[in-house]
C-alpha positions, 0 to 999 in steps of 0.5 A: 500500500502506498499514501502520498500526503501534503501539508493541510495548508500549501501557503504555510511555510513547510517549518509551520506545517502541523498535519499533513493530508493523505490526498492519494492511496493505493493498496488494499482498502487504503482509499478509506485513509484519503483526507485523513490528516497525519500530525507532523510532531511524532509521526513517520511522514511527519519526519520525513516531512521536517527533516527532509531524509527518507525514514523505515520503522517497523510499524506504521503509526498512522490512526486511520479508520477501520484496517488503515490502522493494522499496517505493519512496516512502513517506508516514508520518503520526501518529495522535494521541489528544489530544496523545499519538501512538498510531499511524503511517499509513504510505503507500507506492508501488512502488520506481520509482514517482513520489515522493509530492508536498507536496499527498500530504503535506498530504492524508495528515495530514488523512487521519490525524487524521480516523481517529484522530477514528474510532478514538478514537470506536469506542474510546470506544463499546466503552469505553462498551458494556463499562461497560454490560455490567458494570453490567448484570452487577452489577445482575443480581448484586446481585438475586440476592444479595440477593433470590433468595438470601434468599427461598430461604434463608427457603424452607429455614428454614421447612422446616427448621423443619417437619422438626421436627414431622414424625413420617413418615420418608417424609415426614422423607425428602423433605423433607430432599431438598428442603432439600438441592436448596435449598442446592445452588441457593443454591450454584449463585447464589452461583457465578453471582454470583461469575461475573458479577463475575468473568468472567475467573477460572477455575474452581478459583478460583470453587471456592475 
């Protein structure tokens, strides 16, 4: 069975973190340990976490619900990112079963630091792909407001100023219509402009 737990607060700083989360398990009923919360002070990840080295015991301490708590040898190792650890692997065997060896050791802490390698490069890829989101996000704004709107905000003067040589109210009419549909749509850009920059706001707020 294996856990991978994380500080409860990311924006902490790693030497005031007080318990760390299982957000992962894999292994016999061990999903059951998932949001669970581990303290640092007295516990196998908790030293793995604070002191930054991979640590073996012969019995897990973790008091999880139901079997979670039976687990026997357990190994924990330190992801890091650059010098800072942001996550512990926890390796674990049945109560009863044969402790973990200085090889399982060694093989556990070059297996850490090869997915903290990954988890850092599928970090730094959405990092990446969101900044090109947001930049295409901006570059489509940017079009709008400044091209699309002012032509169609040209449209309307020009009508405008056609209303004022038009003697038919029928005509009058339809082309007040348009002008009106004109300054709706430059209404509705205008809101799409501000959704693009604001993908998280709510709909009051764009209102406003």
């Amino acid at each position: 069975s294996a856990f991978i737990l994380v500080p409860e607060d990311a924006d902490v700083p790693p030497t005031e973190v007080k318990t760390l989360i299982v957000t992962t398990a894999a292994g016999h009923e061990t999903p059951a340990a998932v949001g669970t919360g581990v303290s640092v002070d007295g516990s196998v990840a908790g030293l793995a976490f604070t002191a930054g080295v991979s640590v073996m015991r012969d019995r897990y301490d973790f008091e999880g619900p139901g079997p979670i708590g039976r687990l026997g040898p357990v190994l924990a190792a330190p992801l890091r990112a650059g010098d800072t650890v942001t996550d512990v692997l926890v390796a674990l065997r049945a109560e009863g079963a044969a402790p973990f060896t200085g090889d399982d050791l060694t093989l556990i802490s070059g297996f850490a630091d090869q997915a903290a390698l990954a988890l850092r490069l599928a970090e730094s890829t959405r990092q990446s792909n969101e900044l090109r989101v947001l930049s295409d996000r901006d570059r489509i704004a940017r079009d709008l407001h400044d091209h699309v709107i002012q032509r169609i905000f040209a449209a309307g003067l020009s009508l405008q100023g056609i209303l004022a040589r038009v003697r038919s109210d029928d005509v009058r009419q339809r082309l007040n219509t348009v002008v009106d549909d004109l300054q709706e749509v430059v209404r509705d850009i205008r809101t799409t402009v501000f959704d693009l920059h604001h993908a998280s706001t709510t709909r009051l707020r764009q209102r406003i």
